[in-house]
C-alpha positions in Angstrom: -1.5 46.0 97.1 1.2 43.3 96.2 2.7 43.7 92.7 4.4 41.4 91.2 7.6 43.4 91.2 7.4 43.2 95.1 7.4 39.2 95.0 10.3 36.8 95.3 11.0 33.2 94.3 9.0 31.2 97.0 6.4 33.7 97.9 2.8 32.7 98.7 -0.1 35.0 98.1 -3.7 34.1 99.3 -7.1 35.0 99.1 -8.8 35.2 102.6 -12.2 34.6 101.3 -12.1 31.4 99.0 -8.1 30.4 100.5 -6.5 30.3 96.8 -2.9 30.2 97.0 -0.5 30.9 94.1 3.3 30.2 94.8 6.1 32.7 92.8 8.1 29.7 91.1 9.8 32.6 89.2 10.3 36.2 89.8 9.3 39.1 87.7 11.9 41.2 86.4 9.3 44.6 85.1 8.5 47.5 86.9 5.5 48.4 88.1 3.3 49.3 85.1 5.1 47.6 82.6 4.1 44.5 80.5 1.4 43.3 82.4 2.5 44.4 85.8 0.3 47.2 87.4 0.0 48.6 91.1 -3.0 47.0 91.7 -1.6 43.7 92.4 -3.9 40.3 92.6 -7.3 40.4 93.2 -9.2 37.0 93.9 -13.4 37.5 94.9 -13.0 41.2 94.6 -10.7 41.4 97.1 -6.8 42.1 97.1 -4.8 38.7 97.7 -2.1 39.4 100.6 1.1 38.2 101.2 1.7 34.8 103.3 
């Protein structure tokens, strides 16, 4: 799965099912499993959104 902490400014993430994109316009500065941050990334239609 894709964390936040594992995007940049300018990454794309995508659902393959419905095609939602969301565009990092800033990064995050947590770790993984602080704040609001977990390991198990973005999930759009059950599925895990991947990296473009």
């Amino acid at each position: 799965m894709t964390g936040c902490n594992e995007l940049k400014k300018g990454d794309v993430i995508t659902c393959e099912d419905c095609g939602l994109e969301l565009t990092v316009t800033k990064a995050c500065d947590c770790s993984t499993g602080e704040g609001s941050c977990s390991a198990e990334g973005f999930s759009c239609c059950g599925d895990e959104m991947k990296k473009k």
